[in-house]
C-alpha positions as CSV (number, residue, x, y, z in Angstrom):
1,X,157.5,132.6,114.6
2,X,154.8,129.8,113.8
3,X,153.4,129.4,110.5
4,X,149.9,128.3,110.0
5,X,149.6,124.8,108.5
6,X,147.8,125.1,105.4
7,X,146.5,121.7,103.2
8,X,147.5,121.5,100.0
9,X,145.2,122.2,97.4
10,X,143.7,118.8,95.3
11,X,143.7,120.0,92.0
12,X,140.8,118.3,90.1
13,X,139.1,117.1,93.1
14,X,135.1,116.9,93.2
15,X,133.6,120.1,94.9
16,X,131.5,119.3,98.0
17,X,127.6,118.2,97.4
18,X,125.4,120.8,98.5
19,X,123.1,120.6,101.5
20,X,120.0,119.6,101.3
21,X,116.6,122.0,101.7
22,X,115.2,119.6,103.8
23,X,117.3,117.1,106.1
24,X,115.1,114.3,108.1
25,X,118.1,112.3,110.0
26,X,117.1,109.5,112.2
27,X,114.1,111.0,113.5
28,X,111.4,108.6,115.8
29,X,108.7,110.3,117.7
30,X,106.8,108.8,120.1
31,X,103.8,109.8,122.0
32,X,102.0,109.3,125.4
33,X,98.4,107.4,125.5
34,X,97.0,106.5,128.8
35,X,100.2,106.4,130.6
36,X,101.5,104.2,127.6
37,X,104.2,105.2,125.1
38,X,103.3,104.7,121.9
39,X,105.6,105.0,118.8
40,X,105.1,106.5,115.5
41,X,108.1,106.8,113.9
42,X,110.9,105.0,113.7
43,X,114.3,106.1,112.6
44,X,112.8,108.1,109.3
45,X,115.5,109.4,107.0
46,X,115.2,111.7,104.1
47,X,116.2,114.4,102.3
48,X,114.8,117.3,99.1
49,X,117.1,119.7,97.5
50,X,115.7,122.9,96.8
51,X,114.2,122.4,93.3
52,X,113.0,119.0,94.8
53,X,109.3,117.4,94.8
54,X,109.0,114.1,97.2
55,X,105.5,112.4,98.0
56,X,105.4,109.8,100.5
57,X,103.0,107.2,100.8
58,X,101.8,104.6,103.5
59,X,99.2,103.0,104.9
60,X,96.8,105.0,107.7
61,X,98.1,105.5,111.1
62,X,101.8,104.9,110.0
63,X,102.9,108.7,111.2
64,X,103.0,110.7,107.6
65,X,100.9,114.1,109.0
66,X,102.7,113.6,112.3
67,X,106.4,113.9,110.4
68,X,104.9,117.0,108.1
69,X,104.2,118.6,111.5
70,X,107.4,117.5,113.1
71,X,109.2,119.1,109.5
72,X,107.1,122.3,110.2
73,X,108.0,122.0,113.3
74,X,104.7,122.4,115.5
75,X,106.3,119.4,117.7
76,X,110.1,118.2,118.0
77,X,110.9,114.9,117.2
78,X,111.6,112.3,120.3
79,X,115.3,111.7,118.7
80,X,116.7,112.5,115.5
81,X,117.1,115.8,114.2
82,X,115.2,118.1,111.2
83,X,116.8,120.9,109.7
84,X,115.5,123.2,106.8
85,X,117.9,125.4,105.3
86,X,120.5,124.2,108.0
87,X,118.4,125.4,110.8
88,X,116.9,123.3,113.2
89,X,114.2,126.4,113.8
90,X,111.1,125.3,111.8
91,X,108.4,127.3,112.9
92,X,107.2,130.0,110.3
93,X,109.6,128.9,108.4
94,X,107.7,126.1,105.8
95,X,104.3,126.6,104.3
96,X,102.4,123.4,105.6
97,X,98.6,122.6,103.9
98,X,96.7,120.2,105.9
99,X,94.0,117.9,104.7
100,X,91.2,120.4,104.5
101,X,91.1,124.0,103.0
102,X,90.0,125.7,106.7
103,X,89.0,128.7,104.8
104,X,87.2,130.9,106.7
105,X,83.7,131.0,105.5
106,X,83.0,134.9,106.5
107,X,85.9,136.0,104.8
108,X,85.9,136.6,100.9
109,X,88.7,134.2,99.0
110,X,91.3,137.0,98.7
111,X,91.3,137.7,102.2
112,X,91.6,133.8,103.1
113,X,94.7,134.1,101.3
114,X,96.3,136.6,103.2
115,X,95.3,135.5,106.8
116,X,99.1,133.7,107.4
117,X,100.8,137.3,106.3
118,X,98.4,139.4,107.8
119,X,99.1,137.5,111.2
120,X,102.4,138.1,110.2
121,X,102.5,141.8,110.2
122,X,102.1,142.2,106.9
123,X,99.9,145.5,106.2
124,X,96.4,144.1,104.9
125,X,96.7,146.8,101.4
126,X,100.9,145.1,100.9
127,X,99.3,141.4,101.6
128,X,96.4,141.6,99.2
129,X,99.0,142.9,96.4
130,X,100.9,139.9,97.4
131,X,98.1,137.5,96.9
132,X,96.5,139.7,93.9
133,X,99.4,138.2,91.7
134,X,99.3,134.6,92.7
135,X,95.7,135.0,91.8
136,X,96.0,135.1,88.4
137,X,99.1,132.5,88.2
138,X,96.3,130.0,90.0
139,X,93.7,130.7,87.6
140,X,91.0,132.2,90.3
141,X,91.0,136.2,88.6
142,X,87.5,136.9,89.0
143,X,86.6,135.3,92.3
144,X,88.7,137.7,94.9
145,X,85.2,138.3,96.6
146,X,83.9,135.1,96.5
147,X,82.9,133.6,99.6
148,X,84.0,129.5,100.3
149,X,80.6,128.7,99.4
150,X,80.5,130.1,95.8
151,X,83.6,128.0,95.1
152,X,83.8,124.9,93.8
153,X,86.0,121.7,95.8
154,X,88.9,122.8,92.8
155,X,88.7,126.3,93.6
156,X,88.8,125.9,97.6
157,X,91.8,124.0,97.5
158,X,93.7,126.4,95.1
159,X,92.6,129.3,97.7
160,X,94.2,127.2,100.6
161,X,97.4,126.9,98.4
162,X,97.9,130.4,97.1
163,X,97.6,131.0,101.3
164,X,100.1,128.5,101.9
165,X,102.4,129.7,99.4
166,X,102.5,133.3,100.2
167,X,103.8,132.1,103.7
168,X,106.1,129.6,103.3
169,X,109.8,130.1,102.8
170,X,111.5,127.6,100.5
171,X,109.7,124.5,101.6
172,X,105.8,123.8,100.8
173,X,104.1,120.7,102.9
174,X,101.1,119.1,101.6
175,X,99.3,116.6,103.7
176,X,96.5,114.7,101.0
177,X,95.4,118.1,99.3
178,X,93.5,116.1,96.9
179,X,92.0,113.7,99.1
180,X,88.7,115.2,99.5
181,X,87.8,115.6,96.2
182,X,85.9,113.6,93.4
183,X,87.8,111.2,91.0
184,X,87.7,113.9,87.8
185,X,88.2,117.4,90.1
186,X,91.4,115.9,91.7
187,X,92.4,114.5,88.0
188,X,92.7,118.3,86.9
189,X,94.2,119.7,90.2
190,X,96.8,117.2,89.8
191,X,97.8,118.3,85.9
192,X,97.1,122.2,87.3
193,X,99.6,121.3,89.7
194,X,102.2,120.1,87.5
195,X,101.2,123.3,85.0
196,X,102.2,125.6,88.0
197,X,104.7,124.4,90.7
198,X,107.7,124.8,88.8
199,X,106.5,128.4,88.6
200,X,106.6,128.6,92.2
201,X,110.0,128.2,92.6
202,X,109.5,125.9,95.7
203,X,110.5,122.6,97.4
204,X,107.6,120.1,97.6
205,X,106.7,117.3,100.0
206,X,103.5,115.7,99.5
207,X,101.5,112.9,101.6
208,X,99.3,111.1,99.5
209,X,97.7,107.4,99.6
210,X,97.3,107.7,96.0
211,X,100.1,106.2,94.0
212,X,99.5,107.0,90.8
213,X,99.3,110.5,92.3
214,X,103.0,110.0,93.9
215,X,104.1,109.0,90.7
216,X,102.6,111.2,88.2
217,X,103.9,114.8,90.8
218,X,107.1,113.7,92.7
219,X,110.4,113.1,91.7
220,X,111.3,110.4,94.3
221,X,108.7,108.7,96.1
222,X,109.0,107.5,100.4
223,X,107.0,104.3,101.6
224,X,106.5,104.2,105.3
225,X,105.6,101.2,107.1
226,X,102.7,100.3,109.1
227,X,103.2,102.3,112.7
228,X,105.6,102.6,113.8
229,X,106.3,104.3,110.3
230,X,109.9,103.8,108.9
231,X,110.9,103.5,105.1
232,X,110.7,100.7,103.7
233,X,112.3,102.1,100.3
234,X,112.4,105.2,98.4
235,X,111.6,104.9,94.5
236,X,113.3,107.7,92.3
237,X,110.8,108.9,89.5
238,X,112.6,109.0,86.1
239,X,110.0,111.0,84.1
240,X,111.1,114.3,82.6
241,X,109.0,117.4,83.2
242,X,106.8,118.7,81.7
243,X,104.9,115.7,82.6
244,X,101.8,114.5,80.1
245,X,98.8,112.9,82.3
246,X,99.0,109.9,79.3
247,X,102.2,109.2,81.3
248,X,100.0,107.0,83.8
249,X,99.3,104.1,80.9
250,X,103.3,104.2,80.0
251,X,105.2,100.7,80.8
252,X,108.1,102.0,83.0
253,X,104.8,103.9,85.1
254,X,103.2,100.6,85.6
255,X,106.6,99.0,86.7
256,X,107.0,101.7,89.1
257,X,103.4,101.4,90.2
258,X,104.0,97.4,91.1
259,X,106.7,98.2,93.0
260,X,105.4,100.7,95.0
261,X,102.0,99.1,95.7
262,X,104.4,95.5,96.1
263,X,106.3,97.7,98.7
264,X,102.9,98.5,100.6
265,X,102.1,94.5,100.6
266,X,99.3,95.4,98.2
267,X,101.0,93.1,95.0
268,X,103.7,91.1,94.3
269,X,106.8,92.5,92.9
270,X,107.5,92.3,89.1
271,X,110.1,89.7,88.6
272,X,112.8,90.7,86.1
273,X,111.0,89.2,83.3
274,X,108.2,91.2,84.0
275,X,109.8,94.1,84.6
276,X,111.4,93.6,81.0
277,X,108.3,92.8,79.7
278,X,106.4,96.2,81.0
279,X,109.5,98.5,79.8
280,X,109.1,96.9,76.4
281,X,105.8,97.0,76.1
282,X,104.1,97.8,72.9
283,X,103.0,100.9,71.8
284,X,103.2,104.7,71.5
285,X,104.8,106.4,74.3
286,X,103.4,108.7,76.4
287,X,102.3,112.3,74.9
288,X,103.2,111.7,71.7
């Protein structure tokens, strides 16, 4: 009669990490121009967890929207692999919100909300319940029947994310959100944003060419390269949450900043002395 071999137990030992939300592994992507292949990524690595919030940042043309739409998987990668949840099936599977709102400007702003569940199969009455409730969590109670031109900039882009909330799984993609609007509107829908994602109870990845954007949302901050886009480094974000929007004038925010923009060939980076200096910089901290 044969036993099974068994391993013994390790008493004490470390329990196994768990998986990632999102897993980027060695992805590059290349596409066809004229007969000519021409790359855009280049070996791009990266992971979230599932309470996560990265941004990544890079200069134009270095391939951030085309990895969000390789991650929601409206193309495969060249080589490399993605997998959300541990599944390499993407599609319908991660809320993605591109650069502009696309609302639809004959529909009222509850019914842009709904579109993604409606084309689901969601019943229209079960859908508009859905997005009644995110309604008031994103402040716009009062404007269900508004059309997209009786909302301000703010407003728009809050319409395009309750939509992009309601059908997305774990995962939300956000490809410059902000970008579009004026200095002070995209000031507050940066601290609304902070007020109400960890409501959400969603992963986060955000493409941004604003640093002190990156900073001041994510947790851990990509740079990409100039095209064909790989990372140069990855910056974790030490700042607790809830986050004050004073936190932009801290020391340890400026450091960051330097090394960030440094990364991006856009400053030098802070020698030691200077980074000592910054972190022991005079003055109140931030929020209090």
């Amino acid at each position: 009669m044969s036993v099974a071999f068994r391993p013994p137990l390790q008493v004490g030992a470390d329990p196994e990490p768990p998986l990632p939300l999102l897993l980027v592994d060695a992805v590059s992507h290349t596409y066809r121009l004229r007969g000519r292949a021409l790359p855009v990524l280049d070996h791009v690595s990266l992971s979230l967890a599932r309470d996560g919030f990265a941004a990544i940042v890079g200069p134009s043309g270095s391939g951030k929207s085309t990895l969000l739409g390789l991650i929601a998987g409206l193309e495969q990668p060249t080589t490399g692999r993605i997998l959300v949840g541990g599944s390499a099936d993407r599609l319908g599977r991660v809320g993605y919100m591109p650069q502009r709102d696309l609302l639809q400007p004959w529909r009222d702003a509850l019914a842009n909300a709904t579109v993604a569940l409606e084309l689901r199969g969601v019943r229209r009455d079960a859908a508009r319940r859905q997005a009644q409730a995110l309604f008031e969590q994103f402040g716009l109670r009062g404007f269900e029947r508004a059309r997209p031109d009786e909302l301000s900039g703010g407003m728009r882009q809050r319409v395009a994310l309750a939509r992009t909330v309601l059908a997305a799984g774990d995962l939300v993609l956000l490809d410059e959100p902000f970008g579009a609007l004026d200095a002070l509107t995209r000031a507050q829908m940066q601290d609304w944003l902070l007020h109400t994602w960890p409501q959400l109870g969603k992963a986060g990845l955000l493409v941004t060419h604003d640093v002190d954007e990156a900073l001041l949302l994510a947790d851990a901050v990509y740079v990409l390269s100039p095209r064909p886009g790989r990372i140069i480094t990855r910056v974790r974000v030490p700042f607790a949450r809830p986050r004050p929007r004073d936190l932009v004038i801290a020391p340890t925010f400026a450091e960051l900043k330097l090394r960030l923009l440094a990364a991006l060939g856009l400053a030098h980076a802070p020698s030691a002395a200077a980074a000592q200096a910054l972190n022991e910089g005079a003055g109140m901290e931030p929020g209090r």
